[in-house]
Structure formats: structure tokens, C-alpha cells
C-alpha positions as CSV (number, residue, x, y, z in Angstrom):
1,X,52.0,125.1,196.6
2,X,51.9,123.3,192.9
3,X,48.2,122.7,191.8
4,X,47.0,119.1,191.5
5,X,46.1,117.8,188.6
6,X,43.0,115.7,188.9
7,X,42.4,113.1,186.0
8,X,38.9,112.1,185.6
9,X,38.3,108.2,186.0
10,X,36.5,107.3,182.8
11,X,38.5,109.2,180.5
12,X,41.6,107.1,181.6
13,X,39.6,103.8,181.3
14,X,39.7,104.8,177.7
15,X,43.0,106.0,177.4
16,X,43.6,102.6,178.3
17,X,41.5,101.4,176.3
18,X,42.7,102.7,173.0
19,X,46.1,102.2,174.3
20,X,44.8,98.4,174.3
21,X,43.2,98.5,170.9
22,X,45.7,100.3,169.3
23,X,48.4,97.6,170.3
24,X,45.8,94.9,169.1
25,X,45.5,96.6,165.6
26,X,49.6,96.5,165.6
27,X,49.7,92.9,166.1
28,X,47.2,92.2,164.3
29,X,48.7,93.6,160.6
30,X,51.9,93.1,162.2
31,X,50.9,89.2,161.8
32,X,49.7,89.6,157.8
33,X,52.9,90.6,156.9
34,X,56.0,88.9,158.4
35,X,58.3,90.1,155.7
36,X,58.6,90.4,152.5
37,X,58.7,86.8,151.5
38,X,56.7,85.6,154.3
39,X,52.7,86.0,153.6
40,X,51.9,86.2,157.5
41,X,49.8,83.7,159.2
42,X,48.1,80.7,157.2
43,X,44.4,81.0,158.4
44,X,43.5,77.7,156.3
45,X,47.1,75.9,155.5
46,X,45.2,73.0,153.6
47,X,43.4,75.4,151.3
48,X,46.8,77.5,150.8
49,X,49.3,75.5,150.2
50,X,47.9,72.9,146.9
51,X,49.0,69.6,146.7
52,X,51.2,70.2,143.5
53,X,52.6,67.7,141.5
54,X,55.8,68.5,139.7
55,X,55.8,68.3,136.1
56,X,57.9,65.0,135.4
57,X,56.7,63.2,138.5
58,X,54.4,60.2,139.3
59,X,51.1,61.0,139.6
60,X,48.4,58.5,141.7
61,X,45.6,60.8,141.0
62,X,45.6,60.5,137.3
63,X,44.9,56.6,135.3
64,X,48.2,57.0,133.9
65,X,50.2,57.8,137.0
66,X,52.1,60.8,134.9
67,X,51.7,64.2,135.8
68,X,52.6,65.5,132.5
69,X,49.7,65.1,130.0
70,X,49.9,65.1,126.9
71,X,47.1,67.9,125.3
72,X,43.5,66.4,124.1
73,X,43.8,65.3,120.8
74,X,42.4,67.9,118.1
75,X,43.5,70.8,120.1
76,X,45.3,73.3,119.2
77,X,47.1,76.4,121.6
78,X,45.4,79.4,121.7
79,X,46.5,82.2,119.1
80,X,48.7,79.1,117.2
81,X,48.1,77.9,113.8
82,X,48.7,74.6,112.7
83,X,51.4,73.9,110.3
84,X,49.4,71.5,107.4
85,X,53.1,70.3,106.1
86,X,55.2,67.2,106.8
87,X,59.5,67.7,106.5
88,X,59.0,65.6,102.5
89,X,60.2,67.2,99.3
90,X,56.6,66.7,98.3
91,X,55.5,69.1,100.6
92,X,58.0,71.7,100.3
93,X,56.6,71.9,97.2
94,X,53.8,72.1,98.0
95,X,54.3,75.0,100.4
96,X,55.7,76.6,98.0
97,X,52.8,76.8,95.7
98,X,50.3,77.5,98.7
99,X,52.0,79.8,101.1
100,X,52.1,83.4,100.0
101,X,53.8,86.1,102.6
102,X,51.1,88.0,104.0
103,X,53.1,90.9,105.2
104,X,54.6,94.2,102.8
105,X,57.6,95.0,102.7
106,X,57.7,98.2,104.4
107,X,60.6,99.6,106.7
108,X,59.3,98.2,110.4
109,X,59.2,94.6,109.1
110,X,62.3,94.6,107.1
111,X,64.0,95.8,109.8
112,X,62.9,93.2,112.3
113,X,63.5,90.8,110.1
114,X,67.2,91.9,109.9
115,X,66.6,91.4,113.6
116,X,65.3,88.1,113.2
117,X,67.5,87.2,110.6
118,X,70.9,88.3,112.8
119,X,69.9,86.1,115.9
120,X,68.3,82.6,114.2
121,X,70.4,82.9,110.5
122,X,74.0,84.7,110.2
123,X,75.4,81.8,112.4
124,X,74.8,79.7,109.8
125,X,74.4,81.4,106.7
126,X,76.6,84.4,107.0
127,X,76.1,88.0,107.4
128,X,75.8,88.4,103.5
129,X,73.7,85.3,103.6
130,X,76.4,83.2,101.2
131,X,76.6,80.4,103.6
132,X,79.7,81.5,105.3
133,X,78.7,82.1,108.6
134,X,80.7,81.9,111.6
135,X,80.4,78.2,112.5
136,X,81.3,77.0,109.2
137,X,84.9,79.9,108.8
138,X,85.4,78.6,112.4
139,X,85.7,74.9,111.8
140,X,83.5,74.7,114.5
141,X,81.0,73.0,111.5
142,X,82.5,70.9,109.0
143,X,79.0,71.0,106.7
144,X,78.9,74.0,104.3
145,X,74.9,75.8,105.1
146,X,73.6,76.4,101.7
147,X,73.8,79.9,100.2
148,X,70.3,82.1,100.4
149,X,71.3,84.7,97.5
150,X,73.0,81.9,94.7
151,X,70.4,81.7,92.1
152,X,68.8,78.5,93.5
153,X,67.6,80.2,96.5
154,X,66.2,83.2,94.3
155,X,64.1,80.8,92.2
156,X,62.7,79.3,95.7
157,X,59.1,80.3,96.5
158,X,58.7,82.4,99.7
159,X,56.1,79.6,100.8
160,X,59.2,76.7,100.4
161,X,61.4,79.0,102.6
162,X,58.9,79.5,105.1
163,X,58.8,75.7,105.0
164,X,62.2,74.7,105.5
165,X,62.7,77.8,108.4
166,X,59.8,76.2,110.1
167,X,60.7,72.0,109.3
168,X,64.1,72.4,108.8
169,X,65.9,70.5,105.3
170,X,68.6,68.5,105.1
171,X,71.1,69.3,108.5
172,X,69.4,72.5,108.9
173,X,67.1,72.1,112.3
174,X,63.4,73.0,112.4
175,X,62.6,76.9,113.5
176,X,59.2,77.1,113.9
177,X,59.8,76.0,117.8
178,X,62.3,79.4,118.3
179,X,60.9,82.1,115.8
180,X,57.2,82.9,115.8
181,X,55.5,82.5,112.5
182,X,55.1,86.2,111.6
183,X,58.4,87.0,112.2
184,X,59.8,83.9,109.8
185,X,57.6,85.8,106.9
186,X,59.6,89.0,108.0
187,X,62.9,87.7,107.5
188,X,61.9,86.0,104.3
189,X,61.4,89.7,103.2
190,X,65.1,91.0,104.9
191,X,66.1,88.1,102.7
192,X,64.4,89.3,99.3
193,X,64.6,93.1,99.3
194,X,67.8,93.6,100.9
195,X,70.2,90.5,100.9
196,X,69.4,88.7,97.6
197,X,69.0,92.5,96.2
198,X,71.0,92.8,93.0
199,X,73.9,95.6,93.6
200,X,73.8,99.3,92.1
């Protein structure tokens, strides 16, 4: 005759038990994370999901009814410094007496700014930097760009050419929007000490 096995009451009330809790823990972290894109249940939906306006829509919250605001007047961007030059001859100039290229010309920054140069410059003003760049032999643009090693570009202070890469001169477009104003100084110096460098 097989033995009988005799389970005590109380220890399987808690076998149900944990049986019960366990499932309950389950559901319960089963239901903060419904998949990956899904954050699980929304505990306070008006707290979690804001209100947002989109950037170029009406606004009835704000006087002017525009979302899009223009910044406080007299501020400036953090870790930007304002540019104290209008797009005039006067000021080019001017730039070029004032500005002074705060960076040496050592290997790291002449090579970026071979970097900087390729990507925002040889379009335009050619590999060699004689003004026939790519557009220009393509026909794809009818206006020469001016060359940046004939002598009139040598006699140019670095402060004028920081000036017209950041304002832009005659059909050349403003730069100071695409190429950050450390790296403009950097390609000034690719310019000097290797392109408008006078050959062995």
C-alpha cells in the first residue's frame, strides 16, 4: 500500500497565497510596460500628456495668438556672440581693422579648417580656391565666385574675410547661420598657410 501524503492546511493557504501575489506582481509591471513604444498605464492623463502647441500654430493663450515668439529683446543665446557688423562696405572695413584671428595656426585647426573649407567653400571657390569651383565649370552658375589666392584676396584682412563668411558680399550668401564662428577663423587659416601659400 502507497503512503499518503498529508499536506498541512496552513502551508497551502500560503502556497496559494504567494501563488496570488506573485500573479499580482506580474500584472502589475506587466501593466508599466506595454511595449516598447507604449509607457503602460496613464495614472494622471491630464498631467501626462501637455497641451502643446505646435510651433507655427494659433495660440489663444498668448496676447498675440502666435505660438512662435519671438526672443525678449536684448537677449542673446547662450554660448553665442553677437556679431557688432551690418553687410555695408563701411563695416567690412571696419571688421577688418578690429577682428584679429584668435586661433594659431597649428596642425588640428588647419586641418579642420580644410574640413570646413571642403564642405561650405570648394563649391564655390574651387578646390585651389581660384574661383573655379564646381557650380561655376558646371554651368550650373552663370556668376564667376571671386578668387581667394589673386592678390586682392591676399591684401584682405582676416577680420574682412571673417566678415563676408559670416554677412555674405555681393551674391555670395551669409555663413554665419551654417559654420560656427570658431571654425570660420579656422578656415581663414587653411586659406592663409596652405592655399594662398606661395609655391616652392
Amino acid at each position: 500500500m502507497l503512503p499518503v501524503l498529508k499536506i498541512n492546511p496552513c502551508k497551502r493557504d500560503l502556497a496559494t497565497v504567494g501563488v496570488i501575489i506573485l500573479f499580482l506582481i506580474v500584472i502589475f509591471l506587466a501593466g508599466c510596460d506595454r511595449g516598447p513604444n507604449d509607457p503602460g498605464w496613464d495614472y494622471f492623463p491630464d498631467m501626462y500628456y501637455s497641451p502643446a502647441y505646435q510651433t507655427w500654430s494659433d495660440n489663444p493663450v498668448l496676447e498675440d495668438g502666435v505660438t512662435m515668439q519671438p526672443p525678449v529683446e536684448g537677449t542673446i543665446p547662450r554660448n553665442m556672440i553677437p556679431f557688432q557688423y551690418e553687410r555695408t562696405d563701411e563695416d567690412l572695413e571696419r571688421a577688418g581693422r578690429e577682428l584679429v584671428n584668435p586661433l594659431g595656426a597649428s596642425a588640428d585647426v588647419t586641418d579642420r579648417g580644410a574640413k570646413v573649407y571642403s564642405v561650405f567653400c570648394m563649391n564655390c571657390h574651387g578646390e585651389r580656391g581660384d574661383g573655379l569651383g564646381y557650380l561655376y565649370t558646371s554651368g550650373k552658375y552663370l556668376v564667376p565666385p571671386s578668387s581667394l589666392v589673386d592678390q586682392k584676396a591676399r591684401e584682405y584682412p582676416d577680420g574682412s574675410i571673417y566678415h563676408i563668411i559670416s554677412l555674405g558680399y555681393g551674391v555670395m550668401a551669409e555663413h554665419a547661420s551654417l559654420i560656427l564662428p570658431e571654425d570660420r577663423w579656422k578656415a581663414i587659416i587653411y586659406l592663409r598657410h596652405e592655399l594662398q601659400k606661395d609655391p616652392d
